[in-house]
C-alpha positions in Angstrom: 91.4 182.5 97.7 90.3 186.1 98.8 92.3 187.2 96.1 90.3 185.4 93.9 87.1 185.9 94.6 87.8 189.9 94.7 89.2 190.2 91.4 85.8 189.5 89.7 84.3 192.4 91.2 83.4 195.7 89.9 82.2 198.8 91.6 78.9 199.2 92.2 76.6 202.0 92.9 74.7 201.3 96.0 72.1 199.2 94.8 72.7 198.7 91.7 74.8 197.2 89.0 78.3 197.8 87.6 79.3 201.7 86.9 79.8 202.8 83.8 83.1 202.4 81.8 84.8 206.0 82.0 86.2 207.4 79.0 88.1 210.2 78.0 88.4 212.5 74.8 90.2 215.0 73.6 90.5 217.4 71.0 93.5 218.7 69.1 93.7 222.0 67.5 94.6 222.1 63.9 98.7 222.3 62.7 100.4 220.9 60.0 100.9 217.1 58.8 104.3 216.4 59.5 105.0 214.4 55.9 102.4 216.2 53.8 101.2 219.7 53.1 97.9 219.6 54.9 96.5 220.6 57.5 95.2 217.9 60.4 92.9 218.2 63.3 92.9 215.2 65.7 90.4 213.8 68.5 92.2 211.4 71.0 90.6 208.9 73.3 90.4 206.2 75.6 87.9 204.2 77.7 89.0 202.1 80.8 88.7 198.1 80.2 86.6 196.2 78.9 86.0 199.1 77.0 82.6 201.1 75.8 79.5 199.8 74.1 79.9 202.7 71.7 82.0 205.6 71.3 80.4 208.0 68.7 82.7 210.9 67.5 81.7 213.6 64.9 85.3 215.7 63.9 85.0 218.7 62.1 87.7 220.9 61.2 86.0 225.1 60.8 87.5 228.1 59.4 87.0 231.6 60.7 85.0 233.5 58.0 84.1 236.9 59.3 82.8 236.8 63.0 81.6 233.1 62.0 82.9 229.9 61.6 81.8 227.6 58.4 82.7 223.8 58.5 85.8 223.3 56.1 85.6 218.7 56.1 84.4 216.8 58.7 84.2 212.8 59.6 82.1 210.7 61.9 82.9 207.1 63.3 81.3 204.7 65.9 84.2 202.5 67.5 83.0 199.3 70.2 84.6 197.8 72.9 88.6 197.0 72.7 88.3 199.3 69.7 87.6 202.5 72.3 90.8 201.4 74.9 94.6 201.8 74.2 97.8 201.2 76.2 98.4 203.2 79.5 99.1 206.8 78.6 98.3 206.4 75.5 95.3 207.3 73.4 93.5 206.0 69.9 93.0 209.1 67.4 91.5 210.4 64.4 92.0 213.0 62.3 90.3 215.1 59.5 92.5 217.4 57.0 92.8 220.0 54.2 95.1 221.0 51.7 97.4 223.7 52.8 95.3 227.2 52.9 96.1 230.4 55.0 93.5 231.1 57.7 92.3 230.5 61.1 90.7 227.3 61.9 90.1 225.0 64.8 88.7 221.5 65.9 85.2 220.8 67.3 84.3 217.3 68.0 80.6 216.1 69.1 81.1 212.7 71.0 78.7 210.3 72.7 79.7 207.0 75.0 77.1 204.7 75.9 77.9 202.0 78.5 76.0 199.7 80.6 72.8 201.9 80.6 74.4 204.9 80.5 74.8 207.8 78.1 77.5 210.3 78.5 79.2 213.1 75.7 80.0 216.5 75.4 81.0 219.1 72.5 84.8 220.4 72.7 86.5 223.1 70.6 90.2 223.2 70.6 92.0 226.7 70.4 92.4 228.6 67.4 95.3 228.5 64.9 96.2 231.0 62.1 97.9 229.7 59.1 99.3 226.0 60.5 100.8 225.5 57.5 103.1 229.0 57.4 106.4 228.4 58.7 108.1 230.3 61.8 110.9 230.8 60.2 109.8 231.4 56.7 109.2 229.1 53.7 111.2 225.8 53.3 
């Protein structure tokens, strides 16, 4: 019977309701899809169960141009609840891509999780890559 009763709780802050579902996201750099020649950059993520009220995600793949960097495609999505959690070690994902080009680029993602009350998102650049698409050991 204790069992019972127990499993229907959720943490609490003191005082107040249920905390908010945690989520995590994470940001890919750019390399090269592995059955086309494009290039791919990815954001991963997860939220604990039952899940966010909304996960907002902005992906946008840049190029280095000079000492600047201009946005080469980008995409945004909104995902809800059991749409925002995956399997145990494992993550949803999204990606944005070009056609094969030489150049330096990188992932930046703008992402926003709202859950019971509360607001939480940050901005997250991956690491550079030059030329994803160039082979190490030469063209095949």
């Amino acid at each position: 019977m204790l069992t019972t009763l127990l499993a229907g709780c959720e943490p609490t802050h003191a005082g107040e309701g249920p905390k908010p579902v945690s989520c995590t996201v994470v940001v890919d750099g750019p390399e090269k899809a592995d059955t086309a020649q494009r290039i791919e950059g990815r954001v991963r993520f997860r939220c604990a169960k039952p899940g966010a009220e909304r996960l907002s995600v902005k992906i946008r793949m840049e190029q280095k141009s000079g000492s600047s960097w201009k946005t080469v495609t980008s995409k945004s999505f909104t995902v809800k609840g059991s749409q925002t959690i995956a399997a145990e070690l494992k993550y949803q994902n999204r990606t944005v891509s070009i056609g094969c080009k030489l150049g330096t680029f990188r992932t930046v993602v703008d992402w926003s999780r709202t859950s019971r009350g509360d607001t939480e998102g940050d901005n997250l650049i991956s690491g550079s890559m030059s030329n994803p698409c160039k082979s190490l050991f030469g063209d095949r």
